[in-house]
C-alpha positions, 0 to 999 in steps of 0.5 A: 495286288500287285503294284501299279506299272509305271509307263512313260507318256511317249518318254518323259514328255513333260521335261522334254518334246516327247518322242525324242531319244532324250524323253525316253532316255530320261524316262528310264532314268526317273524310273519308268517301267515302259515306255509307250510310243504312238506308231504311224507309217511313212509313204515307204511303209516305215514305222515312226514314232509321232503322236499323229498322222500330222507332223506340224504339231510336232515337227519343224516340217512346216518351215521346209519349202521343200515340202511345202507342197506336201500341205493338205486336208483329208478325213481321219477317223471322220474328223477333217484334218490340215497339215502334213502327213506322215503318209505323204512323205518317204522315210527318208523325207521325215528323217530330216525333219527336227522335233518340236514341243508339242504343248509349248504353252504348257511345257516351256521347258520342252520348246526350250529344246526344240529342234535339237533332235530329230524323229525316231523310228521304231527300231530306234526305239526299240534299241533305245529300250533294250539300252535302257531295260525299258518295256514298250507299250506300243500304240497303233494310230489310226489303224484302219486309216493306215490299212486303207493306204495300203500300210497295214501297221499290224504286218508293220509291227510284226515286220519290225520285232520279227526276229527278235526277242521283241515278237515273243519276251512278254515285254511288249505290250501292243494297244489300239483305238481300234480292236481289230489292229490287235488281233491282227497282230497276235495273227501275224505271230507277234505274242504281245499283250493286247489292250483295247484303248477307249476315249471318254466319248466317241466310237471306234473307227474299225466299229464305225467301218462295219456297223455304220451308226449301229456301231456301239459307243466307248462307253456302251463298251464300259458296260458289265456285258461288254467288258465281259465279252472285252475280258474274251478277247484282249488283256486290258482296257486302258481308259482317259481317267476321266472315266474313273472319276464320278460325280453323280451324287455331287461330289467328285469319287472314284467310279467302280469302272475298275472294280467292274473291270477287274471282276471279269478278269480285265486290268485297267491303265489310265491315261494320261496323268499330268500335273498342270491345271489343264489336265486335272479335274476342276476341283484340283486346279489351283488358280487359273492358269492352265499351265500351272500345276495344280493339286495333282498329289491329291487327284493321282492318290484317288487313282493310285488306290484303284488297283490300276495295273498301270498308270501313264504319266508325262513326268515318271518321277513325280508319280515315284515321289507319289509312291515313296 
């Protein structure tokens, strides 16, 4: 079996505010194997890397007058959505933007270091991880969203890597909410690994787009059928660990999801491993405060003896400290 793939959870994002040239840079230094940047497209069709369509959470775009007017709501994936978004603004615009920890209850450290660094684009990234021989996991947000506004990111992404080793040296990894992006990127030449991300619950929006409530769910997509037909068409599924545990006969053990997986020729990546009691399972918090760490070595043994093929994380050395 071969060993699990560690991938930084945009950078190491729980020392610094993810997604900054610091986070990835000490992502390699902890000892990652990758890094996985969510994707999303300014106004002029560049990609940036930012967990969301909406910059408040992340950026200091909220205290600049100057984009005031910017500030709307809109639907995204048929949820209602306030803020500022990536897509209303030039390249240009969110290049003078400052980063912001985005959990700065849970990561003190991170707002510590807030406004220091500015957003990175794509390409920023990228030379980022040749410097430091860092792989990419990219993750294409919202993808039909952005199709709608006339900002494809799979010919993005193709643009992006076209010419360079990126399009075609096995170290790329392409990954989607929505499969249809994917392929679309393999159309445009690009030979990146595919992986199929599924939420616990909900329902792809490409899905939603063309079948309506007939749409099937993440988790009608988890049956042996589906993720046989999956197996045809992408390379891996990357799944919210919280699919991989199962509690039916009372007691908290790991679901066979991977072991299912795996039998019709899928891995399996999970997302995202952290150590505060927020993001661990109830049975491995330790006192009340989400901010705390909890008892995560116990939680990401369970996960580490699946055979996953790779593993999310926010602190990369932890789960080396794990391994040794």
């Amino acid at each position: 079996m071969q060993p699990t793939r560690l991938i930084a959870h945009r950078g190491a994002s729980g020392w610094a505010p993810e997604h900054t040239e610091t986070a990835v840079r000490l992502a390699a230094r902890l000892g990652a194997d990758a890094v996985e940047p969510d994707l999303v497209a300014t106004r002029d069709g560049v990609l940036v890397v930012r967990h969301d369509s909406e910059l408040g959470s992340t950026t200091d775009i909220a205290d600049r007058p100057e984009l005031a007017d910017r500030r709307r709501t809109q639907t995204i994936d048929g949820e209602e959505v306030a803020g500022w978004f990536v897509e209303d603004c030039t390249w240009a615009e969110v290049a003078t933007l400052r980063a912001r920890e985005r959990l700065p209850r849970l990561r003190p450290l991170g707002a510590l270091r807030e406004g220091r660094e500015g957003v990175l684009r794509f390409s920023d990234l990228l030379a980022i991880a040749d410097e430091t021989g860092l792989d990419v996991v990219a993750e294409l947000k919202h993808a039909s969203h952005h199709a709608a506004l006339g900002l494809p990111l799979d010919a993005l992404l193709a643009d992006a890597v076209a010419g360079t080793h990126w399009a075609g040296d096995g170290r790329l990894t392409v990954e989607s909410f929505e499969e249809a992006v994917l392929h679309e990127v393999r159309d445009r030449g690009v030979e990146a690994r595919l992986v199929y991300l599924m939420g616990e619950g909900g329902t792809a929006a490409d899905l939603v787009g063309r079948d309506g409530a007939s749409a099937p769910t993440y988790a009608e997509q988890r049956g042996d059928a589906s993720l046989a037909e999956l197996a045809r068409r992408v390379d891996a599924i990357s799944v919210d660990k919280a699919v991989l545990f199962d509690r039916s006969d009372g007691a908290l053990r790991a679901s066979d999801l991977v072991e299912r997986a795996r039998a019709v020729g899928l891995g399996t990546i999970a997302w995202t491993l952290r150590p505060e009691n927020a993001f661990l399972e109830p049975e491995h918090r330790l006192g009340e405060h989400p901010a705390a760490w909890g008892d995560w070595t116990t939680e990401w043994r369970m996960l580490a003896s699946l055979g996953l093929e790779a593993v999310f994380a926010d602190h990369p050395d932890l789960w080396r400290r794990l391994e040794a």
